[in-house]
LUMDREN-722362 format. One line per field, with one value per atom (N, C-alpha, C): x, y, z; residue number from 1; atom name. Coordinates in steps of 0.05 Angstrom, whole numbers, plus 5000, padded with zeros to 4 digits. Example, Ala and Ser with C-alpha at 12.3 -4.5 7.8 and 13.67 -1.06 7.14 Angstrom:
<pts>
u = (5264;5246;5264;5257;5273;5258)
v = (4886;4910;4934;4955;4979;5001)
w = (5156;5156;5156;5142;5143;5157)
rodo = (1;1;1;2;2;2)
vodo = (N;CA;C;N;CA;C)
</pts>
This chain:
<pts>
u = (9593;9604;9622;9633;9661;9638;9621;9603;9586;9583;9569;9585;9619;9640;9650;9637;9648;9632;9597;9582;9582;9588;9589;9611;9635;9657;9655;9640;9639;9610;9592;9575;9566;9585;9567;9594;9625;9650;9645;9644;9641;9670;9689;9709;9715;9702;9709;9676;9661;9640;9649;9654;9665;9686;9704;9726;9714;9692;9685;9661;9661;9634;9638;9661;9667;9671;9679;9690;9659;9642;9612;9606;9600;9586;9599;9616;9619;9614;9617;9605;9569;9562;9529;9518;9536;9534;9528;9549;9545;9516;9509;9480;9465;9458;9444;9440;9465;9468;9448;9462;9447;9411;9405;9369;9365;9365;9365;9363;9381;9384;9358;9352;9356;9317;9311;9283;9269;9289;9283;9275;9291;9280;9261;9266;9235;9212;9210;9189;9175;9189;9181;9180;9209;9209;9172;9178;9147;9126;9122;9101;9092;9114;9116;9112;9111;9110;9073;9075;9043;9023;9034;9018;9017;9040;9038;9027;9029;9014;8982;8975;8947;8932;8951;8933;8922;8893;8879;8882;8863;8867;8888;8885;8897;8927;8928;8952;8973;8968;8985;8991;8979;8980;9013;9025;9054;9069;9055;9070;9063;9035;9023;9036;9045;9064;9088;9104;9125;9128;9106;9108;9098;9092;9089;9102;9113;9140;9166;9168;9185;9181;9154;9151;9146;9143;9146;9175;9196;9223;9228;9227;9243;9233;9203;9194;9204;9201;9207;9242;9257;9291;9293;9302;9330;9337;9338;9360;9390;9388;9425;9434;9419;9422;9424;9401;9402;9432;9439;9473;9487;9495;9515;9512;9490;9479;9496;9483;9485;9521;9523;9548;9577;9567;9597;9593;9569;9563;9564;9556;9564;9587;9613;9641;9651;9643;9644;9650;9624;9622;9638;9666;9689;9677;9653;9651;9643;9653;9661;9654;9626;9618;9597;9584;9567;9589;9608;9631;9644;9651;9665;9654;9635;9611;9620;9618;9631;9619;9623;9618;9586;9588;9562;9544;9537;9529;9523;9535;9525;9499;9501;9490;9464;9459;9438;9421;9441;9421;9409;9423;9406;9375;9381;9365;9334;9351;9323;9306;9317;9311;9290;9299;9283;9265;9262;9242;9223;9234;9206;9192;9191;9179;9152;9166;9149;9135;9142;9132;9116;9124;9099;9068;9073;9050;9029;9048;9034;9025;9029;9017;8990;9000;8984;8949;8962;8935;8924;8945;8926;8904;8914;8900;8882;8878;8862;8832;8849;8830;8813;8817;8806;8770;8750;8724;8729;8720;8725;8699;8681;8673;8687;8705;8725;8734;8749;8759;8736;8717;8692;8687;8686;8683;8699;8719;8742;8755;8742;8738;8709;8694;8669;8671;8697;8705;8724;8726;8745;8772;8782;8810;8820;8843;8852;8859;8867;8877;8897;8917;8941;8931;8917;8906;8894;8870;8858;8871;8900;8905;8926;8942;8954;8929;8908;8904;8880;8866;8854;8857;8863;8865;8895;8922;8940;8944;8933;8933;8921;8906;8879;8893;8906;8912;8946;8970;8988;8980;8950;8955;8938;8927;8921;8944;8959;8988;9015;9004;9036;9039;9023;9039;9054;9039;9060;9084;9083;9100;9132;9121;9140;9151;9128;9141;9157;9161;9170;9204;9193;9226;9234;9224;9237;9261;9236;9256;9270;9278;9303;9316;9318;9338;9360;9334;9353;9371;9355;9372;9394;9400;9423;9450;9442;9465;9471;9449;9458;9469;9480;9491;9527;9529;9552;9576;9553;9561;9584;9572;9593;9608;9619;9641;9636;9607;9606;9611;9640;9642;9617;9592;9572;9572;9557;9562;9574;9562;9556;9582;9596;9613;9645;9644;9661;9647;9632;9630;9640;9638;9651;9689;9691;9728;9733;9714;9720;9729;9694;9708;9720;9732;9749;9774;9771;9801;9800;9783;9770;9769;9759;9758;9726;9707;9692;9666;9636;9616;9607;9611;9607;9602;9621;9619;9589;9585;9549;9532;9534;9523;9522;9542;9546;9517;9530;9518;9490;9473;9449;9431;9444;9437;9435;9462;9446;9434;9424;9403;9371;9374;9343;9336;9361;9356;9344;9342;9333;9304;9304;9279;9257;9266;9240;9237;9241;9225;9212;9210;9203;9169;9182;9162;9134;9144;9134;9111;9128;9113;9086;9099;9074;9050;9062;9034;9017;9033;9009;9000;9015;8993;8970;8979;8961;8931;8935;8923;8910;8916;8901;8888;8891;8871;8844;8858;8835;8808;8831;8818;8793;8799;8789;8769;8768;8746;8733;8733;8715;8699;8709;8693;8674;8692;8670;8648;8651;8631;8606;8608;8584;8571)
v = (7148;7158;7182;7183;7196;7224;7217;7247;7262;7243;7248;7266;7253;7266;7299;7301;7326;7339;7332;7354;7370;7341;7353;7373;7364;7390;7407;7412;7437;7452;7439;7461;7460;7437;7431;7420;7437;7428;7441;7430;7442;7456;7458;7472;7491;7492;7517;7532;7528;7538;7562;7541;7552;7562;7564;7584;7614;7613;7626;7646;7641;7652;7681;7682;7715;7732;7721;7736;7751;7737;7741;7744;7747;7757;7791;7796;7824;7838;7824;7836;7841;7822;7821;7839;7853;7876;7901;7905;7914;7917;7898;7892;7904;7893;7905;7937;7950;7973;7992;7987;7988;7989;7960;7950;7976;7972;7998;8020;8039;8059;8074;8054;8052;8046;8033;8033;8054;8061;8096;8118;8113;8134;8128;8104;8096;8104;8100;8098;8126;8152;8171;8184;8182;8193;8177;8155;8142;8156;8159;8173;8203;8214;8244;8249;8217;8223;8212;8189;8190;8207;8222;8246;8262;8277;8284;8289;8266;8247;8249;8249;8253;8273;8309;8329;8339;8350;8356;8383;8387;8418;8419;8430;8431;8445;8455;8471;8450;8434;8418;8388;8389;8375;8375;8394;8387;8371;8371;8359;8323;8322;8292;8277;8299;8284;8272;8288;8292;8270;8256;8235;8209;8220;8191;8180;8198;8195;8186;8188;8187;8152;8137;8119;8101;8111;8095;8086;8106;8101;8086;8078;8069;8045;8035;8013;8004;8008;8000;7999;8005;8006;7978;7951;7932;7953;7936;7951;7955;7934;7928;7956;7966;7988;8017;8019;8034;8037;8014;8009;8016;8016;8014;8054;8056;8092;8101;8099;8108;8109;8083;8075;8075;8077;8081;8115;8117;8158;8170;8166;8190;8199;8177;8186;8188;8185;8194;8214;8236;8257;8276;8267;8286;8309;8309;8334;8330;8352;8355;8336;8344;8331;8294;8308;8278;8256;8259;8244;8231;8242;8230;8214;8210;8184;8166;8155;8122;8103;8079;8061;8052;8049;8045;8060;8086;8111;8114;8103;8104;8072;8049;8023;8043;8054;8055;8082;8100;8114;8095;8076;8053;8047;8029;8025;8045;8069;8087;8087;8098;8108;8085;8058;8034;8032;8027;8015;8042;8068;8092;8092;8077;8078;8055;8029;8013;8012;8024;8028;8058;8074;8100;8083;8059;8063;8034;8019;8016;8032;8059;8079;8091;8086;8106;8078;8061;8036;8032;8042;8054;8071;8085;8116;8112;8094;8106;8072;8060;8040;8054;8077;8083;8094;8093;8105;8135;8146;8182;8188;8183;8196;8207;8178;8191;8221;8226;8248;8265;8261;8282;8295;8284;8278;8299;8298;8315;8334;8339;8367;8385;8376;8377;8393;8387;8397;8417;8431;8450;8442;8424;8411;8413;8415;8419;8387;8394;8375;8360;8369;8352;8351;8367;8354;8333;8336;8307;8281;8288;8266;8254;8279;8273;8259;8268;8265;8238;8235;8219;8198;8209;8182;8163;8177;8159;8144;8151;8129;8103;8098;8090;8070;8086;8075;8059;8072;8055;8032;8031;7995;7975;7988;7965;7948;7971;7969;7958;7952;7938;7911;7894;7875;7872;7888;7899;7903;7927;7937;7914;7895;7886;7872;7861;7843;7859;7872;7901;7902;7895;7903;7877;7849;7834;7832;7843;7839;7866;7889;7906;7883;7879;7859;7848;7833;7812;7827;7853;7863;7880;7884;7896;7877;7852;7839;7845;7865;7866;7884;7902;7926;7924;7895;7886;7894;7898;7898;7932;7950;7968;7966;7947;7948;7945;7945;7950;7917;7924;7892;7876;7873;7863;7831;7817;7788;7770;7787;7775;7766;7796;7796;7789;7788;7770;7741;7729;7704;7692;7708;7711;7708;7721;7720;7701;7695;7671;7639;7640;7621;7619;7638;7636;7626;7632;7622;7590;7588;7559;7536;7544;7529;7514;7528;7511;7533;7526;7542;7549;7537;7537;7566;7581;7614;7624;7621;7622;7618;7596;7579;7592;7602;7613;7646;7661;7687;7674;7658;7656;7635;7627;7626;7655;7672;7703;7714;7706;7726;7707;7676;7674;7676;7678;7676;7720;7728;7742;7754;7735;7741;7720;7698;7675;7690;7696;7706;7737;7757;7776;7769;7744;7729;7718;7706;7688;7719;7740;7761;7771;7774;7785;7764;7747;7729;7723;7727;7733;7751;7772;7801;7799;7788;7779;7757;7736;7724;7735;7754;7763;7788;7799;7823;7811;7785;7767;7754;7747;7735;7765;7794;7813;7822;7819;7835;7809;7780;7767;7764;7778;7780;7809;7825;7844;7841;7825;7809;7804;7794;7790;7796)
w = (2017;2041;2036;2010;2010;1999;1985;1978;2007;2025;2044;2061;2063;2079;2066;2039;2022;2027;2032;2037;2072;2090;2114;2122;2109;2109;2095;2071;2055;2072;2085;2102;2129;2137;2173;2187;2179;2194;2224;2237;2261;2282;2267;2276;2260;2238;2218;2226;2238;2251;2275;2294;2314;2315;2289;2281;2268;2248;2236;2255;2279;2294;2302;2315;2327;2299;2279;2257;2240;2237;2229;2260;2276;2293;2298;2298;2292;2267;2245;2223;2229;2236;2244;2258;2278;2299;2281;2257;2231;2231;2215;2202;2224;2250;2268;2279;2277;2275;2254;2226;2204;2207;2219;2220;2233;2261;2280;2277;2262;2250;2229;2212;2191;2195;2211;2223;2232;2254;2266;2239;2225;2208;2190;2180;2163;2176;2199;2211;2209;2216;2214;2196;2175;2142;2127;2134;2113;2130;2156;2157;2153;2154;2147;2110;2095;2070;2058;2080;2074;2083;2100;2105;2089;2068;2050;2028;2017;2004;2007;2029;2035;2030;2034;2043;2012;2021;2012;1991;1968;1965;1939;1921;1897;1906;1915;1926;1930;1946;1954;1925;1910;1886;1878;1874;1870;1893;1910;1940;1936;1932;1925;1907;1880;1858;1864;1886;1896;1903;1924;1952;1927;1909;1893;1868;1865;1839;1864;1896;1906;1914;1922;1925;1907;1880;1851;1844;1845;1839;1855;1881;1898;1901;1898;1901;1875;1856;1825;1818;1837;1831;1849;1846;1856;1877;1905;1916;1921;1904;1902;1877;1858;1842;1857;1880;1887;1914;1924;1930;1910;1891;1881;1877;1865;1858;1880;1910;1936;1946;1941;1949;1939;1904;1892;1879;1873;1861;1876;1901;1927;1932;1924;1930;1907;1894;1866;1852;1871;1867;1880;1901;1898;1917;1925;1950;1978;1984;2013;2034;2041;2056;2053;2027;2016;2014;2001;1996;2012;2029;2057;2079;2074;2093;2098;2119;2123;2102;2092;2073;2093;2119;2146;2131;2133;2140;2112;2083;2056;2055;2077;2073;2087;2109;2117;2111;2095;2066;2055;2038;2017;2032;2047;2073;2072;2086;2085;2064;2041;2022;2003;2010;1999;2007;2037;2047;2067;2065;2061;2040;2021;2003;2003;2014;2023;2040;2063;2097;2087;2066;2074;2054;2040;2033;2039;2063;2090;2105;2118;2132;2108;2086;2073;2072;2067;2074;2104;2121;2149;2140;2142;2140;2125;2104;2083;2092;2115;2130;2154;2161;2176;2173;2178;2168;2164;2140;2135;2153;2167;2185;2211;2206;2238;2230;2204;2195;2200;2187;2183;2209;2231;2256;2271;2269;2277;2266;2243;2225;2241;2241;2252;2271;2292;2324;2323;2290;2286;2290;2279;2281;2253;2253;2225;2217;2186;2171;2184;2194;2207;2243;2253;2274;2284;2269;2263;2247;2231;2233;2258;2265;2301;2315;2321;2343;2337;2313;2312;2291;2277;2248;2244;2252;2254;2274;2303;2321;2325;2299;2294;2274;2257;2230;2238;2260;2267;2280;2294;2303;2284;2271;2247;2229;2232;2205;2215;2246;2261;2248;2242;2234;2202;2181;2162;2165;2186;2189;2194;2217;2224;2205;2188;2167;2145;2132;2124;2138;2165;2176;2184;2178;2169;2144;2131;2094;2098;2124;2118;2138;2156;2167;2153;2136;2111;2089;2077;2067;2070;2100;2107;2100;2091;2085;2044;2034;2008;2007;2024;2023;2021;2036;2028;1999;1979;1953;1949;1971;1958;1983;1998;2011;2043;2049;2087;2100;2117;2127;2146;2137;2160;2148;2164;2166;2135;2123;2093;2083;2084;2070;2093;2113;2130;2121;2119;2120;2082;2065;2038;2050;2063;2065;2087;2099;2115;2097;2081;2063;2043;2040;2017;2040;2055;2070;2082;2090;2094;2070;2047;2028;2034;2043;2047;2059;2062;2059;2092;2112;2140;2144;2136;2149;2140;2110;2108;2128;2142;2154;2174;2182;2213;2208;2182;2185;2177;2163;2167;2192;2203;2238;2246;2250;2264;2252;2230;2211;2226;2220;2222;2260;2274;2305;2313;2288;2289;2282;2255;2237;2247;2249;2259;2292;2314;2328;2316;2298;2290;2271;2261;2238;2265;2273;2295;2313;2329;2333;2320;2291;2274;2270;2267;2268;2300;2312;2337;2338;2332;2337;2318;2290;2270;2280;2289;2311;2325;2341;2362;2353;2330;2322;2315;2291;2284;2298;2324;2343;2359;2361;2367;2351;2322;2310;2311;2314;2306;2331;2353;2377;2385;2375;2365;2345;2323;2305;2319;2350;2353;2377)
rodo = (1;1;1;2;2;2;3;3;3;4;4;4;5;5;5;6;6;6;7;7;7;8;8;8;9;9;9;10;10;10;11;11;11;12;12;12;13;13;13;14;14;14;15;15;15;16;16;16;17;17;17;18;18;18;19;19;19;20;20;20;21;21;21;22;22;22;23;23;23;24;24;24;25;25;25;26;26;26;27;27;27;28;28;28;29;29;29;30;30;30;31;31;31;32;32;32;33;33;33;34;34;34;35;35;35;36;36;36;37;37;37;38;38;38;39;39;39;40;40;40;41;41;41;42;42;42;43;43;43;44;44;44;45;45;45;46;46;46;47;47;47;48;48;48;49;49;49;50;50;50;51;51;51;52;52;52;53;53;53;54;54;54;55;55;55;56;56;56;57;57;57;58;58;58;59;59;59;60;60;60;61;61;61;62;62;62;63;63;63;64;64;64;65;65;65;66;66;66;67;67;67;68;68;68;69;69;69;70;70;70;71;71;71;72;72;72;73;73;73;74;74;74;75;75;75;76;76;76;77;77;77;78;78;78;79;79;79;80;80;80;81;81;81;82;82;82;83;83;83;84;84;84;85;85;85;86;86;86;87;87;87;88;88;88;89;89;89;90;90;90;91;91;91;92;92;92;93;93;93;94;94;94;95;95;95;96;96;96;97;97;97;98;98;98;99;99;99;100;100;100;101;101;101;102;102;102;103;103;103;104;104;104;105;105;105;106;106;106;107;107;107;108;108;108;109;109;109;110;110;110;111;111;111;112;112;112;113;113;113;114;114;114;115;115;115;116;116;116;117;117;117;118;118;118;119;119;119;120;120;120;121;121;121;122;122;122;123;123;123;124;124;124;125;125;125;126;126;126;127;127;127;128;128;128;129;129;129;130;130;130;131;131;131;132;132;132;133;133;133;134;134;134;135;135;135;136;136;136;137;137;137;138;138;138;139;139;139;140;140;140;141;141;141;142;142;142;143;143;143;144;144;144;145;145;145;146;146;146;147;147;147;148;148;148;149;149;149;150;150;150;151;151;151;152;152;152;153;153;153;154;154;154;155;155;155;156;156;156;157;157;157;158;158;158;159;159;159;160;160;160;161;161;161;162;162;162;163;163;163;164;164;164;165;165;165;166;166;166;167;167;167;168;168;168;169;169;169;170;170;170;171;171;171;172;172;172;173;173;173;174;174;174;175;175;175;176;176;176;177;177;177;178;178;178;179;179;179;180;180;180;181;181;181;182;182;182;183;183;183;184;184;184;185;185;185;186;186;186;187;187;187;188;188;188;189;189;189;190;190;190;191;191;191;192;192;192;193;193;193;194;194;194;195;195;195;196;196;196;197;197;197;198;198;198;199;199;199;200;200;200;201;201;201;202;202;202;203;203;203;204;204;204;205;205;205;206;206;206;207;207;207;208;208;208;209;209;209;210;210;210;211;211;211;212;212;212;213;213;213;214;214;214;215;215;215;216;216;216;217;217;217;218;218;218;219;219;219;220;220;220;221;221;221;222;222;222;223;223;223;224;224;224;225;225;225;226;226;226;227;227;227;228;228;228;229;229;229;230;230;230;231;231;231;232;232;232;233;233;233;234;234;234;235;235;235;236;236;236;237;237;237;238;238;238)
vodo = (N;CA;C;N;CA;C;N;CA;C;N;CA;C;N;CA;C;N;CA;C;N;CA;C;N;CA;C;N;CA;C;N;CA;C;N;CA;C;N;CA;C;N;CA;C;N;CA;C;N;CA;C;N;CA;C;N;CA;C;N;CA;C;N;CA;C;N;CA;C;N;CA;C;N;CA;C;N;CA;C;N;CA;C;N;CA;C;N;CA;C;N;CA;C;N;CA;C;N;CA;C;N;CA;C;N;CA;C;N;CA;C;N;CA;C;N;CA;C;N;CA;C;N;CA;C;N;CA;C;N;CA;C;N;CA;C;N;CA;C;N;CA;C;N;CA;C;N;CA;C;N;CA;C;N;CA;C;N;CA;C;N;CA;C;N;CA;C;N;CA;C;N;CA;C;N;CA;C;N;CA;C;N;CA;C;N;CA;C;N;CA;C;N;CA;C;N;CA;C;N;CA;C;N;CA;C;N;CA;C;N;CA;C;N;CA;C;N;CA;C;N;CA;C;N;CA;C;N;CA;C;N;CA;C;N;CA;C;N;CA;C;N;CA;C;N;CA;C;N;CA;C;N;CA;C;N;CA;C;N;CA;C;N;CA;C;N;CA;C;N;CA;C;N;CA;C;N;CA;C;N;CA;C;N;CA;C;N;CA;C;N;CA;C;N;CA;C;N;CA;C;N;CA;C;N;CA;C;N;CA;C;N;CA;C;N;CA;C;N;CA;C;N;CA;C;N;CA;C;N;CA;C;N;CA;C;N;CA;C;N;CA;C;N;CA;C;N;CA;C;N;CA;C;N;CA;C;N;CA;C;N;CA;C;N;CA;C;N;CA;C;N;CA;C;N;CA;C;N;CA;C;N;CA;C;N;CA;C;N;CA;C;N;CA;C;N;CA;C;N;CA;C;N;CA;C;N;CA;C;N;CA;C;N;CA;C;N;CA;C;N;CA;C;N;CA;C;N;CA;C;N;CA;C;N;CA;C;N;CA;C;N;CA;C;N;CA;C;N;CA;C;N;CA;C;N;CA;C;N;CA;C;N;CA;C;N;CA;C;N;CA;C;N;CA;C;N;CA;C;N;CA;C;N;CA;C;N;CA;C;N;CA;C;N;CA;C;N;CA;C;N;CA;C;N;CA;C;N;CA;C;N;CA;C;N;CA;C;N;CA;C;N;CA;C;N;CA;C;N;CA;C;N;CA;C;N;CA;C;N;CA;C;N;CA;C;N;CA;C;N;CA;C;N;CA;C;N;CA;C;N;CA;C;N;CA;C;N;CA;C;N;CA;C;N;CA;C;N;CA;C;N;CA;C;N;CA;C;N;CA;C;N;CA;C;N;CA;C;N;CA;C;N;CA;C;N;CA;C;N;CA;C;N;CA;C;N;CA;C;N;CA;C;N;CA;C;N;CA;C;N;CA;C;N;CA;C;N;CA;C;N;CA;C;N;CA;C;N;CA;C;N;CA;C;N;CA;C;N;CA;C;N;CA;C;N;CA;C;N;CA;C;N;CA;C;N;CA;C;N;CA;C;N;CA;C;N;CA;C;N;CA;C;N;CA;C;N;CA;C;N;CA;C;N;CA;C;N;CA;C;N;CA;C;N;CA;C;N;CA;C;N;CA;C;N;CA;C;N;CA;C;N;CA;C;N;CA;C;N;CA;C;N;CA;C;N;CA;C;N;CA;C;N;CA;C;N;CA;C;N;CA;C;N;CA;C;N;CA;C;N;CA;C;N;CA;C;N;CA;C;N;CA;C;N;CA;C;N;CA;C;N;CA;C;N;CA;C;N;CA;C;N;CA;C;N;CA;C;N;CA;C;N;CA;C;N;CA;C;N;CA;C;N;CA;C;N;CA;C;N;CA;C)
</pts>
């Protein structure tokens, strides 16, 4: 009983819960800020890089190297390395403007810079799912290289790749809480000074409730859309 009574107060006190809730729920606003942010631009930085990446023509060969030495480093770095790079070398570096960033505003650099790397080569497995007749097709009609992929091949290739995607921006969700490490107060790291003042693990507790009341309906999403595509080509099947 007496081990039973140590575990329920060290993670399920229900007044150090409900003490600890506003304190991580504003840090969490943090985190959410960050997701938000930090999505908007993935979204468009990765596709502006798998396009890149794509074009044709020796010319553009230094540009292809470019978009793939940029998604090799970044998939292949820890992102907690690339925090600490981001987050303690930026101010580091003593100038003007890079330097002076909010500790926010250095978490959701990290952010971008990680997961465009992952999300452009989801777009780039769109694109490269689509039939090259469609391309052929719309070359054919005198459309250029970046036309035909506006107008025909990425619209084609973003709804194949939504549920990636989302899952993708599950695991930035989660990792807005490792950004913690160079200093941004979001749930994580309020629920770290909570319990240290508590003497006990509840505040955890508290920040991964708003983390999965976020992620299990996102998780839950993708698998229906997942579901129902399945459920769509196997009806076109026949």
């Amino acid at each position: 009983m007496h081990a039973l009574h140590q575990v329920l107060h060290a993670f399920f006190d229900l007044h150090s819960f409900t003490q600890d809730m506003p304190d991580v729920w504003a840090g969490f606003q943090i985190n959410l800020k960050m997701m938000v942010i930090a999505e908007v631009l993935v979204l468009v930085l990765a596709l502006a890089l798998a396009l890149l990446r794509g074009l044709p023509g020796p010319a553009a060969k230094p540009l292809r190297a470019l978009a793939i030495a940029y998604t090799d480093f970044f998939r292949g770095t820890p992102i907690i390395i690339v925090a600490y790079f981001i987050g303690l070398g930026l101010p580091g570096l003593q100038l003007n403007f890079i330097s002076t960033l909010s500790i926010t505003t250095y978490g959701v650099i990290v952010l971008t810079l990680v997961y465009t790397a992952y999300v452009t080569e989801v777009y780039r497995a769109g694109i490269e799912s689509v039939h090259p007749s469609q391309r052929a097709a719309a070359r054919s009609l005198g459309l250029t290289y970046m036309q035909a992929m506006r107008y025909v091949i990425v619209p084609q290739a973003v709804r194949r790749v939504i549920p990636p995607l989302l899952n993708d921006f599950v695991g930035l969700q989660k990792d807005t809480a490792l950004v913690s490490v160079i200093g941004v107060g979001e749930a994580a790291a309020l629920a770290q000074n909570a319990s240290s003042i508590d003497g006990n693990f509840v505040s955890y507790l508290v920040a991964a409730v708003f983390f999965i009341l976020i992620t299990i309906p996102l998780a839950r999403f993708t698998d229906h859309l997942v579901a129902t595509r399945e459920r769509r080509e196997r009806a076109q099947a026949f």
